[in-house]
TORNUFI-315148 format. One line per 8 residues: number of its first residue (from 0); their letters; for each residue x, z, y of N, C-alpha, C. Coordinates in Angstrom, 1 decimal, always signed. Layout:
NUM = a = X Z Y X Z Y X Z Y ~ ...
//
This chain:
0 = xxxxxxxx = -8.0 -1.2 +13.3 -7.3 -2.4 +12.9 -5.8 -2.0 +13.1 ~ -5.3 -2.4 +12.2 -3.4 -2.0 +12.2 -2.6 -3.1 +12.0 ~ -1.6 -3.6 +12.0 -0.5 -4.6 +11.7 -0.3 -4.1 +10.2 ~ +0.6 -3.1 +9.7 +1.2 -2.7 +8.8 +2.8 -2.8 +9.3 ~ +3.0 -2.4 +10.8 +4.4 -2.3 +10.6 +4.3 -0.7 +11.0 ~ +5.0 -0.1 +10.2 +5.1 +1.8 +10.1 +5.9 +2.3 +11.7 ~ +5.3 +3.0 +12.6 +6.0 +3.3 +13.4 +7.0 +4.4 +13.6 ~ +6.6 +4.9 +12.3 +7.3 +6.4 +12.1 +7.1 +7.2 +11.0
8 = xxxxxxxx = +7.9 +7.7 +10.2 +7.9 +8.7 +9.2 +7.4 +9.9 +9.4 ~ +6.4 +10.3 +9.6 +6.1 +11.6 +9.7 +6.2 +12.7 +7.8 ~ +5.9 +13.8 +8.5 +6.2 +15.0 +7.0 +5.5 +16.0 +7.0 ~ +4.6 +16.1 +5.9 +3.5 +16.8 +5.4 +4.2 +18.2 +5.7 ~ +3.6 +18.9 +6.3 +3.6 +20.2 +6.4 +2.6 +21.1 +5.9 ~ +1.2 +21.1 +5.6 +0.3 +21.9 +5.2 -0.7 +20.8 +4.7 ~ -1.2 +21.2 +3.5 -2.4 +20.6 +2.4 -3.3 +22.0 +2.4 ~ -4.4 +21.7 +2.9 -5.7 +22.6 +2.2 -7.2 +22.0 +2.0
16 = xxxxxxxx = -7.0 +22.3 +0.7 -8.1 +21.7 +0.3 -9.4 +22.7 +0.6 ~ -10.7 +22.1 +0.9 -11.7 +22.6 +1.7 -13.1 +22.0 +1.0 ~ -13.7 +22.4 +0.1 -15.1 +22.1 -0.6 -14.6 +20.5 -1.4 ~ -14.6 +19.7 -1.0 -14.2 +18.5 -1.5 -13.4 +17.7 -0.8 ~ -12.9 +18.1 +0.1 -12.1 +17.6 +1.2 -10.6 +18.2 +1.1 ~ -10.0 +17.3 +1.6 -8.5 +17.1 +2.1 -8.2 +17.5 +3.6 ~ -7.7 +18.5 +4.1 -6.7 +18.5 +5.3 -5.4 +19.1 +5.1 ~ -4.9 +17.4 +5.5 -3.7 +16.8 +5.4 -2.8 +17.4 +7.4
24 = xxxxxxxx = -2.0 +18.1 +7.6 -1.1 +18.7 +8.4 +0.3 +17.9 +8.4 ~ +0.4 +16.9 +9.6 +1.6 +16.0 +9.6 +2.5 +16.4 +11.1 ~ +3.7 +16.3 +10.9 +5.0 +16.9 +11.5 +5.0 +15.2 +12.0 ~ +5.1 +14.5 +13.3 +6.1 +13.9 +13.8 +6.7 +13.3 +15.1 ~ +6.9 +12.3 +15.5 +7.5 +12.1 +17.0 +6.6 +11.5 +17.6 ~ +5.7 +11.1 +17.1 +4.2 +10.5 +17.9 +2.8 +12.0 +18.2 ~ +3.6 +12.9 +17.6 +2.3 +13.7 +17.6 +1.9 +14.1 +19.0 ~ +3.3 +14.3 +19.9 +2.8 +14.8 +21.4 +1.8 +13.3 +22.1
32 = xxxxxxxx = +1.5 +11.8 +21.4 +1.2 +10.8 +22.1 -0.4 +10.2 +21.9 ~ -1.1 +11.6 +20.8 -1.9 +11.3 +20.3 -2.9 +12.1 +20.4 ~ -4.0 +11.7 +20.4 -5.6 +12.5 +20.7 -6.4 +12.8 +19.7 ~ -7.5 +14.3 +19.6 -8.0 +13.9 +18.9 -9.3 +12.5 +18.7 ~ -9.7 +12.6 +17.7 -10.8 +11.3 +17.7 -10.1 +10.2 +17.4 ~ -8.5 +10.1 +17.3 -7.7 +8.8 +16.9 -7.6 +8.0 +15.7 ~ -7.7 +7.2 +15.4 -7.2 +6.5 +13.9 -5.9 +6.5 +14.2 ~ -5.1 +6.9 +12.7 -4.0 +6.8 +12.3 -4.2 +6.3 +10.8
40 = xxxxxxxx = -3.2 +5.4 +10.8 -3.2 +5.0 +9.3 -1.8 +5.8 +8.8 ~ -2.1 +6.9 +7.7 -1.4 +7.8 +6.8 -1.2 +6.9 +5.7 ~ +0.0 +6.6 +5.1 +0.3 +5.4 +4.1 -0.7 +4.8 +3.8 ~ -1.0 +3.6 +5.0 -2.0 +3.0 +4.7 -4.0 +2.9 +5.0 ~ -4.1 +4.6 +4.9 -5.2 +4.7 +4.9 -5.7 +5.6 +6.2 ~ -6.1 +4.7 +6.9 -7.1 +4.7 +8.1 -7.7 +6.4 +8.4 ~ -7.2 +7.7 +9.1 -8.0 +8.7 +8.7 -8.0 +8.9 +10.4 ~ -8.8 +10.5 +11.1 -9.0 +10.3 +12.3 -8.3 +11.8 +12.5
48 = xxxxxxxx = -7.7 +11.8 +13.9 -6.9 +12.9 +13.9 -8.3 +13.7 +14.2 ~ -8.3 +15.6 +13.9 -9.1 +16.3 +14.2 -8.6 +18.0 +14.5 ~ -6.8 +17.7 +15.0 -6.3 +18.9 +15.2 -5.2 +18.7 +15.6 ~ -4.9 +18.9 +16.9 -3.5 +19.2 +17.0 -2.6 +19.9 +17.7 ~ -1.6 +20.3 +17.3 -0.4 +21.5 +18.1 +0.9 +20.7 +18.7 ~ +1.2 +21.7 +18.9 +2.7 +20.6 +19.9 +3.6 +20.0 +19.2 ~ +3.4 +20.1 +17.7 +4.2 +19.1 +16.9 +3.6 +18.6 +15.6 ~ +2.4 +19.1 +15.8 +1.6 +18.4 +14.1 +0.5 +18.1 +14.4
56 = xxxxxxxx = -0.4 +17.4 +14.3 -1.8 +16.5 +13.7 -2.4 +16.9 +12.6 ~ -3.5 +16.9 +12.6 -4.5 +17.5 +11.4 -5.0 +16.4 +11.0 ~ -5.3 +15.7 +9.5 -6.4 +14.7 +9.6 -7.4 +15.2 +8.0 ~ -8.0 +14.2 +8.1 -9.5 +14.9 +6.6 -9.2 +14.2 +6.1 ~ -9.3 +13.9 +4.6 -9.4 +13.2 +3.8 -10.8 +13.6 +3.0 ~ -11.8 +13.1 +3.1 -12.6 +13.4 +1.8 -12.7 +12.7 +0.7 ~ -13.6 +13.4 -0.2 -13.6 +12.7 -1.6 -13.2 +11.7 -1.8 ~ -14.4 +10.5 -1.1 -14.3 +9.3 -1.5 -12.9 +8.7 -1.5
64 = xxxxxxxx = -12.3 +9.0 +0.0 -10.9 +8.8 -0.4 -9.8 +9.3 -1.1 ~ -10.4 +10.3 -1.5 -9.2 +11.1 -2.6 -9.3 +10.0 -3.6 ~ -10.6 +9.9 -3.7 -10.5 +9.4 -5.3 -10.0 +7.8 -4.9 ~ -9.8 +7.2 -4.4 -9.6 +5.8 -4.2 -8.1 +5.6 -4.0 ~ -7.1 +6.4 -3.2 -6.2 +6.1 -2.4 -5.1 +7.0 -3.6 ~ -4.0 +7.6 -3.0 -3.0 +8.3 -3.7 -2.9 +9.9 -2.6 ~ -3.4 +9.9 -1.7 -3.6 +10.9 -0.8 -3.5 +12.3 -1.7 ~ -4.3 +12.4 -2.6 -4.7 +13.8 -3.4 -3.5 +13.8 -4.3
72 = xxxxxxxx = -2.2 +12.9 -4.1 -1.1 +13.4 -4.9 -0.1 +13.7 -4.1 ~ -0.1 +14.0 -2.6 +0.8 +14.5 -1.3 +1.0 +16.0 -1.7 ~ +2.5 +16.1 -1.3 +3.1 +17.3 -1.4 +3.6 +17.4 +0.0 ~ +4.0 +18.9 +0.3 +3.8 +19.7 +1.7 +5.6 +19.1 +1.3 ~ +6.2 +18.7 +2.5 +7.6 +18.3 +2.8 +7.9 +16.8 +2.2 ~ +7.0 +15.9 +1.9 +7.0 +14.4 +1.4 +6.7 +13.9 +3.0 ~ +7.5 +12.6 +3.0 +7.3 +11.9 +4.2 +6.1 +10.6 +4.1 ~ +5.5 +10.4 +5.1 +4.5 +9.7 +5.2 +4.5 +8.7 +5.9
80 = xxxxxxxx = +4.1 +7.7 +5.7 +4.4 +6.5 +6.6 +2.8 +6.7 +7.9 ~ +3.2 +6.3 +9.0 +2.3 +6.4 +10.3 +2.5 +5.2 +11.0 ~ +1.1 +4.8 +11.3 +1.0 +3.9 +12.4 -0.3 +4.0 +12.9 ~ -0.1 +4.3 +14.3 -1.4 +4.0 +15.4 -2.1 +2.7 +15.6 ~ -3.3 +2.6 +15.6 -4.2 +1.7 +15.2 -3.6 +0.3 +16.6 ~ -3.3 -0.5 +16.3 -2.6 -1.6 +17.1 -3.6 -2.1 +18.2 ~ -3.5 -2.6 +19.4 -3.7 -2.5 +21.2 -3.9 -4.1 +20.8 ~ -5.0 -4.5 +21.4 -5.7 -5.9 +21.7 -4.5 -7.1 +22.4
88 = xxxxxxxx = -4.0 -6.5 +23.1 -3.2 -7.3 +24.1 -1.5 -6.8 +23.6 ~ -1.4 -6.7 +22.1 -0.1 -6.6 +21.5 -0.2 -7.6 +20.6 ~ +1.6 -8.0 +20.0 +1.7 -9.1 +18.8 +1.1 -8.6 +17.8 ~ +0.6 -9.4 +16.9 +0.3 -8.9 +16.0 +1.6 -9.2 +14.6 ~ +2.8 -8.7 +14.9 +4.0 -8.3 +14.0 +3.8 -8.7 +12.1 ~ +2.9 -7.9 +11.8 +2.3 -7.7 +10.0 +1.4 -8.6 +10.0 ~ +0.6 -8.1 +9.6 -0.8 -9.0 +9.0 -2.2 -8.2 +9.3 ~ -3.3 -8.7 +9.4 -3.9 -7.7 +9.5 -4.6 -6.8 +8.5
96 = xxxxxxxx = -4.4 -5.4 +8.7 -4.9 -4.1 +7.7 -6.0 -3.8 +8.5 ~ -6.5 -3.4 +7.4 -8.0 -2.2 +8.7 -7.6 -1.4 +7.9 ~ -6.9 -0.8 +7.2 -7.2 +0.9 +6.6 -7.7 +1.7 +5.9 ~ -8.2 +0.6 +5.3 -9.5 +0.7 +4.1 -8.5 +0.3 +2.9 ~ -8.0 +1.1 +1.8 -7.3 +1.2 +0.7 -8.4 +0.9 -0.2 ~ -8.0 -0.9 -1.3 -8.9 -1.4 -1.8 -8.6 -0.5 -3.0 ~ -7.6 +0.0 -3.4 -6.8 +0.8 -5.1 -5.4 +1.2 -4.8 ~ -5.2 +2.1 -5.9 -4.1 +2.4 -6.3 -3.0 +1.2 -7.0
104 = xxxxxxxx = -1.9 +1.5 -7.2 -0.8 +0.8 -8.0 +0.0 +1.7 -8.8 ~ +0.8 +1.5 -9.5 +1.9 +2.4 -10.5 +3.1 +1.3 -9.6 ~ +4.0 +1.6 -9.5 +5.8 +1.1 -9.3 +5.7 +1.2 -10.9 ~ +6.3 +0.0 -11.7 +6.7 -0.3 -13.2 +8.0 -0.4 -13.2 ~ +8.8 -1.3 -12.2 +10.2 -1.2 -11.7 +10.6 -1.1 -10.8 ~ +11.9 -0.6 -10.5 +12.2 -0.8 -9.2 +14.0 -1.0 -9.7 ~ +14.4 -2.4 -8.8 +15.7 -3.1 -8.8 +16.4 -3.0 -8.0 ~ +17.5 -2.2 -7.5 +18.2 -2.1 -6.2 +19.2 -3.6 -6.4
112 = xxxxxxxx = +19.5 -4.2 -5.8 +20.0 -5.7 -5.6 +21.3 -5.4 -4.3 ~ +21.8 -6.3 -4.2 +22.8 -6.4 -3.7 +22.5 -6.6 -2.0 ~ +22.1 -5.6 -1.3 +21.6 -5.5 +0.4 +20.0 -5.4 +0.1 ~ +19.6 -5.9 -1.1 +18.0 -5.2 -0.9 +17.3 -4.7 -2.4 ~ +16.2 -4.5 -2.1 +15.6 -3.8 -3.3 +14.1 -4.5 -3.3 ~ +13.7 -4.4 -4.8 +12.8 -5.0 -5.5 +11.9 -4.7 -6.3 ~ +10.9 -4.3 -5.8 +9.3 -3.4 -6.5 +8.9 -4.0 -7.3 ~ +8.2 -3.9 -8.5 +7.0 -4.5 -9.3 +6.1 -3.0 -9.5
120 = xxxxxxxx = +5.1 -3.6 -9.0 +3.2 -2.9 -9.0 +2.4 -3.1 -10.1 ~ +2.0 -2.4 -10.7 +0.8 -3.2 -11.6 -0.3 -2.5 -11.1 ~ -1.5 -3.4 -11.3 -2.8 -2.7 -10.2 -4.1 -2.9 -11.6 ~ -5.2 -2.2 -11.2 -6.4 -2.7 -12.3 -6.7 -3.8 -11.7 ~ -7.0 -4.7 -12.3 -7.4 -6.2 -11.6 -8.5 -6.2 -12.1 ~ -9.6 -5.2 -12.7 -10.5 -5.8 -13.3 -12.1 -5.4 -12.0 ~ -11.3 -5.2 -11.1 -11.9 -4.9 -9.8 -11.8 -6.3 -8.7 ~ -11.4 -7.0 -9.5 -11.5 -8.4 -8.6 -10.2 -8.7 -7.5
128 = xxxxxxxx = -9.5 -7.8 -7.4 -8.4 -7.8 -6.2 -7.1 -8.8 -6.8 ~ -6.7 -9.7 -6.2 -5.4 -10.7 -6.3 -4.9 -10.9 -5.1 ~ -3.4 -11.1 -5.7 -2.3 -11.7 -5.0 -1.8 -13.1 -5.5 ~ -1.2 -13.5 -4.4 -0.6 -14.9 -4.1 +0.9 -15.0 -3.9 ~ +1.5 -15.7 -4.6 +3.6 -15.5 -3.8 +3.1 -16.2 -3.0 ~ +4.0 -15.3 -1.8 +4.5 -15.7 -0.6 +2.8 -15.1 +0.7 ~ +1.8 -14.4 -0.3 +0.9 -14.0 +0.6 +1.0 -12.7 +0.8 ~ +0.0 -11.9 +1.6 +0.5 -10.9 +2.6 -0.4 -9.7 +1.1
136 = xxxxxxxx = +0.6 -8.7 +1.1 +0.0 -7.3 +0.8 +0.1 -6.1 +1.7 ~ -0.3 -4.7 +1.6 +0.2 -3.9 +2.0 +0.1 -2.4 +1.6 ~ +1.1 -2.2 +1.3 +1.8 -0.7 +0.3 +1.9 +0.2 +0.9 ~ +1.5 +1.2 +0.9 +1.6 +2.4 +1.4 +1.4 +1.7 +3.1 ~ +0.5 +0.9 +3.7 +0.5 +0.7 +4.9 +1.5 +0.3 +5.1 ~ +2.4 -0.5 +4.8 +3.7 -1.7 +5.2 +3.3 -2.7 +4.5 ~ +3.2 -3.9 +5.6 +2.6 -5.3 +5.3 +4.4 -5.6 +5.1 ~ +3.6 -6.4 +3.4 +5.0 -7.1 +2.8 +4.6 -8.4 +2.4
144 = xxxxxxxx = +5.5 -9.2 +2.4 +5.3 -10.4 +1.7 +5.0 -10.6 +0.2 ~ +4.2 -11.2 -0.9 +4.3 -11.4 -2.2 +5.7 -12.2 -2.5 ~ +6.5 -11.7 -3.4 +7.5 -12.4 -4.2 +6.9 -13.2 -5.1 ~ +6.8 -12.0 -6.4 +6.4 -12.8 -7.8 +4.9 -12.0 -7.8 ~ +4.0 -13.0 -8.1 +2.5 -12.7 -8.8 +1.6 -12.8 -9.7 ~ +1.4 -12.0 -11.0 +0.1 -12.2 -11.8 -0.8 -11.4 -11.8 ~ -1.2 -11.7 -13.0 -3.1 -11.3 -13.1 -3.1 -9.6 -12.7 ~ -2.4 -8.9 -13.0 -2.8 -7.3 -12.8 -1.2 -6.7 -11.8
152 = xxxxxxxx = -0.2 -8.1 -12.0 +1.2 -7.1 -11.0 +1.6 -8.3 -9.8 ~ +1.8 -7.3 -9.2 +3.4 -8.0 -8.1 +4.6 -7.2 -8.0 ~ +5.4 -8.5 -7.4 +6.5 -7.6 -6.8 +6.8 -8.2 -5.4 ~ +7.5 -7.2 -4.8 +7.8 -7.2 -3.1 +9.3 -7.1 -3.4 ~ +10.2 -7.8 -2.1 +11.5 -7.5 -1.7 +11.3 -6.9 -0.4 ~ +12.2 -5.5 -0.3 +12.4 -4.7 +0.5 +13.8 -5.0 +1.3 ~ +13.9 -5.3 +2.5 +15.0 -5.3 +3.8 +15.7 -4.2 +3.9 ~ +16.9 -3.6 +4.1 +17.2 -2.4 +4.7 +16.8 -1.4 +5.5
160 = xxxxxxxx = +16.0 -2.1 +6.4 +15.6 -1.3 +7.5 +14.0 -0.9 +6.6 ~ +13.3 -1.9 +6.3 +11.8 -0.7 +5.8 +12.5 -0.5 +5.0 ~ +13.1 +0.2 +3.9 +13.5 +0.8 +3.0 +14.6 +2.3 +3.4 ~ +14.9 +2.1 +4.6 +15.3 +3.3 +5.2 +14.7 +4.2 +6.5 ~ +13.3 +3.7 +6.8 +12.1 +3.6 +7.9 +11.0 +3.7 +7.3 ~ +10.6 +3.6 +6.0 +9.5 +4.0 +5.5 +9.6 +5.0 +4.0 ~ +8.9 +5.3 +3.6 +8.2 +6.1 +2.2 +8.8 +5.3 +1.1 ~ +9.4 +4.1 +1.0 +9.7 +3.2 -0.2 +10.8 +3.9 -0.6
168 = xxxxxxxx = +11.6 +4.6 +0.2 +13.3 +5.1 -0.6 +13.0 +6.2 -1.5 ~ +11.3 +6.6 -1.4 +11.4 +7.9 -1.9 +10.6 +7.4 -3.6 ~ +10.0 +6.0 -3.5 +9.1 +5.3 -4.9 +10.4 +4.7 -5.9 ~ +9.7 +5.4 -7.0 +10.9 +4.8 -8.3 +9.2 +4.4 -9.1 ~ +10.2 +3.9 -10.1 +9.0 +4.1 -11.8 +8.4 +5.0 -11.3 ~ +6.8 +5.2 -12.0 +5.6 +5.9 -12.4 +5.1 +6.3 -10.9 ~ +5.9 +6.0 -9.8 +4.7 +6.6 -8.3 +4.1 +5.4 -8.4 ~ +2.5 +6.4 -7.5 +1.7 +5.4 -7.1 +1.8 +5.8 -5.6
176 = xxxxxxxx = +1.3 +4.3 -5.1 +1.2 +4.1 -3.9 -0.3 +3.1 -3.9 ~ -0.5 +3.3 -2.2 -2.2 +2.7 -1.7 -1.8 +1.0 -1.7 ~ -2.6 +0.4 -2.0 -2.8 -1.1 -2.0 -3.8 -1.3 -1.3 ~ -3.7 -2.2 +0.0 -4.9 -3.1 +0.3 -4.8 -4.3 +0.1 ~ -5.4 -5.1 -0.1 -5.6 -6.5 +0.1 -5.3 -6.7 +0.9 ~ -4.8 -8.4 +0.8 -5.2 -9.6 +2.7 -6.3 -9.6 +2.2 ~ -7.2 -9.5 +3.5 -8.6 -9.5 +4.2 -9.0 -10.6 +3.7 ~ -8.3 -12.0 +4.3 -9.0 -13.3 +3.8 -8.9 -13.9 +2.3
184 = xxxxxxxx = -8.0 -13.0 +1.5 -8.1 -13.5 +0.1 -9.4 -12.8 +0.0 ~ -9.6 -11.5 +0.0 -10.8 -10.4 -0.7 -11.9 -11.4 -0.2 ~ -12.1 -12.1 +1.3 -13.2 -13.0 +1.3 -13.4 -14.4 +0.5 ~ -12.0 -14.7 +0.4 -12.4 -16.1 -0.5 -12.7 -16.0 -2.4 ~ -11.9 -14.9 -2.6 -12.2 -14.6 -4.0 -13.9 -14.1 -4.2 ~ -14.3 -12.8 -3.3 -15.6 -12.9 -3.3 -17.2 -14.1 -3.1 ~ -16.7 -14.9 -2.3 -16.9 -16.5 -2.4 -17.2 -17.7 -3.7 ~ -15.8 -17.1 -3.9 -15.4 -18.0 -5.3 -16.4 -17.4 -6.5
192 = xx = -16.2 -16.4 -5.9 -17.5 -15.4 -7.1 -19.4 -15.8 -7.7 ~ -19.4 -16.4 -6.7 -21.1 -16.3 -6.2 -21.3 -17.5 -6.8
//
């Protein structure tokens, strides 16, 4: 379980791919605080540490998540958004994520504004997933608020601080980034389904 507030930028240092698998090698200031057998959520997506040296972490990615997430488009020296799985007896800050990346998104625009900046996402919606203005999403593992919402896009407003603290300064047009749902829409839409 995670908040979606990013504790740190970490930076791909080594990709090797391995039969159908992903290991993913991350550079950063939490690496000396971490064990293996950990959940970390890597933009978003929930993986378990299974290597580490005095300044990098190892994690796996397999298939199923290659193909679901954006993971299998990381480049060695891109920064990655990190957060350690959130403590029972902490605030809960974001919203709640578990780390489970429901799809991808495309960035269609992006609007630098006057103190802040402005995303639009378009997602496949024919997978059942929606947003709400003013309900919770979360991009690359940073729980944002909905701005504007329809049937296949949104858009988020970005603050200063996540915009110079996470992976977002580096998204223009055509990147994709991980989308999860809020938890309790994915249950009431499925609901509404039946």
């Amino acid at each position: 379980m995670f908040t979606g507030i990013i504790e740190t930028l970490g930076k791909i240092t080594d990709l090797r791919a391995e039969h159908g698998n992903l290991h993913i090698t991350v550079e950063s200031a939490i690496t000396n605080e971490l064990k293996i057998d950990q959940s970390v959520a890597h933009n978003g997506v929930c993986l378990t540490v299974v290597g580490l040296t005095d300044t990098t972490h190892t994690v796996t990615a397999i298939e199923e998540t290659l193909n679901k997430t954006s993971l299998g488009h990381l480049k060695v020296g891109e920064p990655v958004n990190l957060e350690r799985c959130m403590q029972m007896n902490a605030r809960l800050d974001g919203h709640i994520v578990q780390g489970h990346v429901d799809q991808t998104a495309i960035c269609t625009k992006y609007t630098e504004l006057d103190g802040s900046w402005e995303y639009t996402f378009q997602y496949d919606s024919s997978i059942g997933n929606v947003t709400v203005e003013k309900g919770s999403i979360c991009v690359n593992g940073i729980s944002l608020t909905v701005v504007n919402s329809g049937p296949n896009y949104f858009s988020v407003a970005i603050i200063p601080y996540t915009y110079e603290h996470t992976n977002l300064h580096n998204v223009r047009e055509g990147s994709v980034v991980n989308l999860e749902f809020d938890i309790i829409g994915k249950y009431v839409a499925r609901l509404m389904n039946r």
